[in-house]
C-alpha positions in Angstrom: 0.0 0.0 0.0 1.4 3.2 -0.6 1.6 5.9 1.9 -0.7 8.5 2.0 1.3 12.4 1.3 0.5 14.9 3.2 -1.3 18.3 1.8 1.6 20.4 1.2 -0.9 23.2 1.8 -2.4 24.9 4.6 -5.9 25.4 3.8 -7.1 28.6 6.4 -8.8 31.6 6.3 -5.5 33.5 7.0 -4.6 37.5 7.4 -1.3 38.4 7.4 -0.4 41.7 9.1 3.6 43.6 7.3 6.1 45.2 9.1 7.3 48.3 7.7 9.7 46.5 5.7 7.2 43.4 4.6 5.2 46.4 3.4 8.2 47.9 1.4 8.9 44.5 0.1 5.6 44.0 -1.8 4.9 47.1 -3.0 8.6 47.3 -4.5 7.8 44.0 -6.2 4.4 45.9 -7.4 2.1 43.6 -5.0 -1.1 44.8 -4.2 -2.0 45.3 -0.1 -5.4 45.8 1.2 -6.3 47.5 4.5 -7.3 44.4 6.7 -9.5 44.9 9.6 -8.3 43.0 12.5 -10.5 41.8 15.6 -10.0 44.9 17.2 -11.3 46.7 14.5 -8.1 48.5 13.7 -6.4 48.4 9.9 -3.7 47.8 9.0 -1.6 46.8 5.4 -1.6 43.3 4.7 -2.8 40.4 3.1 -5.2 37.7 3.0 -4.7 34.0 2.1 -6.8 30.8 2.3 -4.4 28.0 0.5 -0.3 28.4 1.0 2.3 26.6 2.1 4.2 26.5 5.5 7.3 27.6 3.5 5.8 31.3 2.6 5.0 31.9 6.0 8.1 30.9 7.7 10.2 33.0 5.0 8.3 35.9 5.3 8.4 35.5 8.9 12.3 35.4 8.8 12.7 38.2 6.8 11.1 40.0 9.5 7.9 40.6 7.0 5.4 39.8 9.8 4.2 41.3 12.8 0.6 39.4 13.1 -1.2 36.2 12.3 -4.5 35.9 12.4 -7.2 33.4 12.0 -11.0 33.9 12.6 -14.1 31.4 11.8 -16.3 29.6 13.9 -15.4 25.8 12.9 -11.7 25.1 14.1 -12.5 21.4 15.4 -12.2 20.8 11.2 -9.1 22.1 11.2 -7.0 20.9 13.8 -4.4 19.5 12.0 -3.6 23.1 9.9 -4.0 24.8 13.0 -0.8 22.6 15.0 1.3 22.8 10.7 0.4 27.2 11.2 2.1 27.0 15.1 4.8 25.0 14.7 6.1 26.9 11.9 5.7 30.0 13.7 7.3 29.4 16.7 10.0 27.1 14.8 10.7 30.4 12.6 11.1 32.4 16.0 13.8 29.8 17.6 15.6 30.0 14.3 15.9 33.9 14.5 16.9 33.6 18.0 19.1 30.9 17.7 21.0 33.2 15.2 20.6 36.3 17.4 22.5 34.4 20.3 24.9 33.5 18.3 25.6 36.6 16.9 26.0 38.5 20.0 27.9 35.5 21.5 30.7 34.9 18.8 31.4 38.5 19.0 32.7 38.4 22.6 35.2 35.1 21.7 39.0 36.0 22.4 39.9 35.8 19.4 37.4 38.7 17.7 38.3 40.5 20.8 42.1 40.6 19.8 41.1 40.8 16.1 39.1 44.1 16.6 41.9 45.6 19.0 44.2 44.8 16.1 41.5 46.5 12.9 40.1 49.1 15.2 38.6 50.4 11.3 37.2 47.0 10.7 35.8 46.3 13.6 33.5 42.9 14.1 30.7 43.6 16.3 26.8 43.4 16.7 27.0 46.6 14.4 29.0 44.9 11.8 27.1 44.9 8.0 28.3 43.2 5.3 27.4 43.9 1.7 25.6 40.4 1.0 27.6 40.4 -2.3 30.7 40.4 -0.8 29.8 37.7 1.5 28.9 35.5 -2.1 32.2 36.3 -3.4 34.2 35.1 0.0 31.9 32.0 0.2 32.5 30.7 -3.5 35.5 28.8 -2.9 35.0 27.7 0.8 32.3 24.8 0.4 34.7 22.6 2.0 35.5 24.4 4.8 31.6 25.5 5.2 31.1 21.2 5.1 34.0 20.6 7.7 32.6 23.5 9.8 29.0 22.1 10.0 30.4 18.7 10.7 32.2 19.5 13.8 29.4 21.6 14.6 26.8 19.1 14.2 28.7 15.7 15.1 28.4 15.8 19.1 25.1 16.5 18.8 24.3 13.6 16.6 25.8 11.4 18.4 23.7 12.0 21.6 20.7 11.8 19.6 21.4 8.2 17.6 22.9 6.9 21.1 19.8 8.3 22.8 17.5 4.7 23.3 14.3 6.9 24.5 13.9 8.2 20.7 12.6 6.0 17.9 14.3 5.8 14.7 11.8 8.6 13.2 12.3 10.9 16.2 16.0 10.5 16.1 15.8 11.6 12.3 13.3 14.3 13.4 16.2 16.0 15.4 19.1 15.2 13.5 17.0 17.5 10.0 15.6 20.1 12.9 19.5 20.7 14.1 20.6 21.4 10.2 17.7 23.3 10.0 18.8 25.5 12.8 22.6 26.0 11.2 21.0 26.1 8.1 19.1 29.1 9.5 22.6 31.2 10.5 22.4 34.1 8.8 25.5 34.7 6.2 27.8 37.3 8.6 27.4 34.7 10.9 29.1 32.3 8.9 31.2 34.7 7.7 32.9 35.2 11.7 32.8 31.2 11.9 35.1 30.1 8.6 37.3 33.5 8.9 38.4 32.4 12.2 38.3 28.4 11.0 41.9 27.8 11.0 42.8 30.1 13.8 43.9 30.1 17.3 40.7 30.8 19.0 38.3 28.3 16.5 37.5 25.8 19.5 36.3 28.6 21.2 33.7 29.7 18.3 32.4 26.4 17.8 32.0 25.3 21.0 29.9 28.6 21.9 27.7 27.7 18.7 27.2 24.0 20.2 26.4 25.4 23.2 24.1 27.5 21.8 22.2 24.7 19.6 22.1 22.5 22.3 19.8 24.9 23.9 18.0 25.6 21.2 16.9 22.0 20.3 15.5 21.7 23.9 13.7 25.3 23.4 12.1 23.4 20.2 10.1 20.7 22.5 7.7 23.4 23.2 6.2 24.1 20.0 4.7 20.9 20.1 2.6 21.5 23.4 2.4 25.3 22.2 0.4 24.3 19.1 -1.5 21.4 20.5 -2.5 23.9 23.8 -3.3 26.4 20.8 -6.2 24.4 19.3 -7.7 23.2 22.5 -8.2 27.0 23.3 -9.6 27.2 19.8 -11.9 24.4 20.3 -12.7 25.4 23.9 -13.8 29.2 22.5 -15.8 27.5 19.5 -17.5 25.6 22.1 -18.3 28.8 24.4 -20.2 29.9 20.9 -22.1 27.0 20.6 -23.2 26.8 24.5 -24.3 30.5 23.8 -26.3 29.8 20.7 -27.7 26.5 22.0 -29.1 28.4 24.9 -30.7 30.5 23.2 -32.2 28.5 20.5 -33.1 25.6 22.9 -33.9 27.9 25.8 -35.9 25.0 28.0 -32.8 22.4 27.4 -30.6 21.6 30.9 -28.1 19.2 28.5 -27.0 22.5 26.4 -23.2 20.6 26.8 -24.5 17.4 25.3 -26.8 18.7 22.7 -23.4 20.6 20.8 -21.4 17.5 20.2 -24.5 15.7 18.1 -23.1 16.7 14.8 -25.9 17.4 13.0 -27.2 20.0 16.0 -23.5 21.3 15.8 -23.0 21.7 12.3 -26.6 23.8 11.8 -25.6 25.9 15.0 -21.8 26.4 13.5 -23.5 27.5 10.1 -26.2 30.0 11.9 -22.8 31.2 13.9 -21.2 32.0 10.5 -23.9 33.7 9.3 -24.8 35.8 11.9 -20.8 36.3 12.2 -19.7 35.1 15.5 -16.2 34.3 15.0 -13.5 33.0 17.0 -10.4 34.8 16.6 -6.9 33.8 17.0 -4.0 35.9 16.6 -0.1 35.6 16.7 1.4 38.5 17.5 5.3 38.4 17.0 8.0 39.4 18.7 8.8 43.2 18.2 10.9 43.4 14.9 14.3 43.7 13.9 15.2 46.3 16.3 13.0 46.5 19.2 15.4 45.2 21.6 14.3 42.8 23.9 11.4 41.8 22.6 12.3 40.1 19.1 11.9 36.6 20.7 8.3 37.3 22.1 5.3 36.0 20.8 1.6 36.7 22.4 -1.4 34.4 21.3 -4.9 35.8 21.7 -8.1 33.9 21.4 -11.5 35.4 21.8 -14.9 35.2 21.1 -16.9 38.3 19.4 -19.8 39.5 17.6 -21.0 42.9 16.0 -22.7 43.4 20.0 -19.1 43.8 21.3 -17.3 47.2 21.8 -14.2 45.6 19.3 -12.2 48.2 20.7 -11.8 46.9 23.9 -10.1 44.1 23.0 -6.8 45.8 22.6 -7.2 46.3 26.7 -4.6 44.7 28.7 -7.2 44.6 31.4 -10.6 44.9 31.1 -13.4 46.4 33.3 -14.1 42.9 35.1 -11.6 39.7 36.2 -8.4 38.7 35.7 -7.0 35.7 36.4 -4.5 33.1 34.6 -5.4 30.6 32.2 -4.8 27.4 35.0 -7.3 28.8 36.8 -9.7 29.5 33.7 -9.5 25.8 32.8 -10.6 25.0 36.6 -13.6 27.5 36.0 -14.3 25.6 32.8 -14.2 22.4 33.8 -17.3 22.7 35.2 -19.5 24.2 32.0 -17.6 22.2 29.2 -16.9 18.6 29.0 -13.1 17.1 28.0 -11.4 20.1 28.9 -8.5 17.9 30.8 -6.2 17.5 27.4 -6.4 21.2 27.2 -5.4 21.5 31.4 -2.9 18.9 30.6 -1.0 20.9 27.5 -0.6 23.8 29.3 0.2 22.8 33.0 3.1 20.4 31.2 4.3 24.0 28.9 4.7 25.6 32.1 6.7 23.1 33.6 9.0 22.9 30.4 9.2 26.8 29.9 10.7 27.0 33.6 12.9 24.0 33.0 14.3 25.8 29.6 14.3 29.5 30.9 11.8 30.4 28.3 9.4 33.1 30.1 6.1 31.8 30.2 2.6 34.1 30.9 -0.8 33.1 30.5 -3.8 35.9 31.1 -7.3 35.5 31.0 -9.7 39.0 30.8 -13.2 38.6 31.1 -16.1 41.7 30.8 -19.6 40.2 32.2 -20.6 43.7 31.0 -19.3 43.0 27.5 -19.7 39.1 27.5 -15.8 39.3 26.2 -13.3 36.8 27.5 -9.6 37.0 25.8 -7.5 34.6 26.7 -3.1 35.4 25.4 -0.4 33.1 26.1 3.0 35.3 26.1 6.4 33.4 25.5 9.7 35.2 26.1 12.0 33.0 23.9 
């Protein structure tokens, strides 16, 4: 039998909000943008896609083309496995620019750049340092075996602690050999260009052990985006569910098994139609990081999931705090537990995230805002990566 391939598209209702520079880089290229209206009601330039591959996103995202994600309908239960593809590349594409961040600002202190810069004060290498890409090209042409020997002392500890590791299965132990090229693969070229000028010198071991280091760290960071995407779409389900509780109450007013009435699909599909119609969206949006040069905050991503409908003040949801509670999302899933059914798996993602974000130093918050006067709840996960 063969084996069944996998969609290489992502089929979502997607709006992509552009940076400054994402902007620039489309209309340069004479791409139309449209003002998109967000869940907040503000516009911005961007643009909207339903079929695309995981590959456009996670470029544009690298290039720094992206500042928000976001998905609105009322079905996501349909779409579950899009919804984990959409995450992983988004918090994959954020490791790999951090990854090369910390490596950038790390090679630069070494010794040996240290006594390199003291000896070119005029051609100093530092966080500041800009080279013309076409320069880079021309000093790369004739190093492709030094660029292979590099990445195979890089790589070859790590490797071997993977294929000695007897917990990982022969698929998982391929999964994290490809993810650790993927992650040199991501160094950007002045990067590079530090680690194979310096190849043959004195201070080399120190270089590429400080990369190693570095990687090391960064493959346990990538556990996360598992639980992050899997935690993702049980908030997604657990807001289209809210929905449907809220419509079923109304249409079956006299009904005390409103919980059990929304999983009979054929109730649940008619009252995820009417929601459509009537426009009563979920809305989930990735927010990342804080661009190229908002220090400190390139390596943060906020996800926001809400419920709305044209009764809701829309501007009020760009409220840290609203007028009514706050509390954190652990103790939203004990307050849900008791009005939804199978909300453990959700409980279970996220109380295993935190626990793994304080192992890996990786700043976790979860908030939860809820308005009784506005019948808004908005529920963001923050990551510090």
């Amino acid at each position: 039998m063969c084996a069944v391939k996998k969609n290489p598209l992502l089929n979502l209702p997607v709006k992509l909000i552009l940076t400054t520079n994402g902007v620039s880089y489309f209309i340069s290229h004479g791409k139309k943008l449209f003002r998109i209206k967000l869940a907040n009601n503000q516009e911005q330039y961007g643009i909207a896609l339903v079929n695309f591959t995981p590959q456009s996103i996670q470029r544009m995202i690298l290039l720094d083309y992206i500042s928000n994600i976001e998905v609105s309908m009322t079905d996501f239960s349909s779409h579950g496995d899009e919804l984990i593809d959409l995450s992983k590349v988004i918090v994959y594409s954020l490791l790999y620019k951090q990854f090369d961040r910390q490596v950038a600002a790390a090679i630069v202190e070494t010794e040996c750049i240290r006594k390199y810069n003291r000896s070119h004060p005029t051609h100093l290498l530092d966080g500041k340092t800009l080279k013309d890409e076409s320069v880079l090209r021309t000093f790369f042409s004739d190093k492709q075996e030094s660029i292979n020997l590099a990445r195979k002392k890089l790589l070859e500890p790590l490797w071997k602690r993977i294929l000695s590791d007897e917990s990982l299965s022969s698929d998982e132990k391929n999964i994290q050999t490809f993810l650790s090229e993927k992650f040199l693969n991501r160094l950007n070229l002045m990067n590079w260009y530090i680690i194979l000028k310096f190849y043959n010198s004195e201070g080399a071991e120190e270089i590429l052990s400080i990369v190693q280091h570095i990687l090391d760290v960064y493959m346990e960071k990538s556990k996360v985006a598992d639980y992050i995407a899997m935690l993702v779409v049980e908030l997604a389900r657990n807001c289209e569910n809210m929905n449907l509780i809220k419509s079923a109450h109304s249409k079956f007013p006299s009904r005390t098994d409103i919980p059990s009435i929304i999983t009979d699909t054929e109730i649940r599909a008619k009252l995820l139609q009417e929601l459509k119609e009537k426009h009563h969206l979920v809305y989930l949006t990735w927010m990342l990081g804080g661009g190229s040069v908002s220090i400190g905050k390139q390596g943060r991503l906020q996800i926001s999931l809400h419920t709305n409908d044209d009764s809701v003040d829309s501007s009020k949801i760009d409220a840290t705090r609203l007028n009514g509670r706050t509390f954190s999302l652990i103790d939203y899933y004990y307050e849900l537990s008791s009005a939804q059914k199978n909300t453990d798996l959700g409980f279970y993602y996220l109380t295993y995230l935190d626990e793994m974000c304080k192992k890996l130093n990786i700043k976790l918050e979860s908030i939860v805002n809820r308005s009784s006067l506005e019948d808004l709840t908005i529920m963001n996960l923050i990551l510090n990566f």
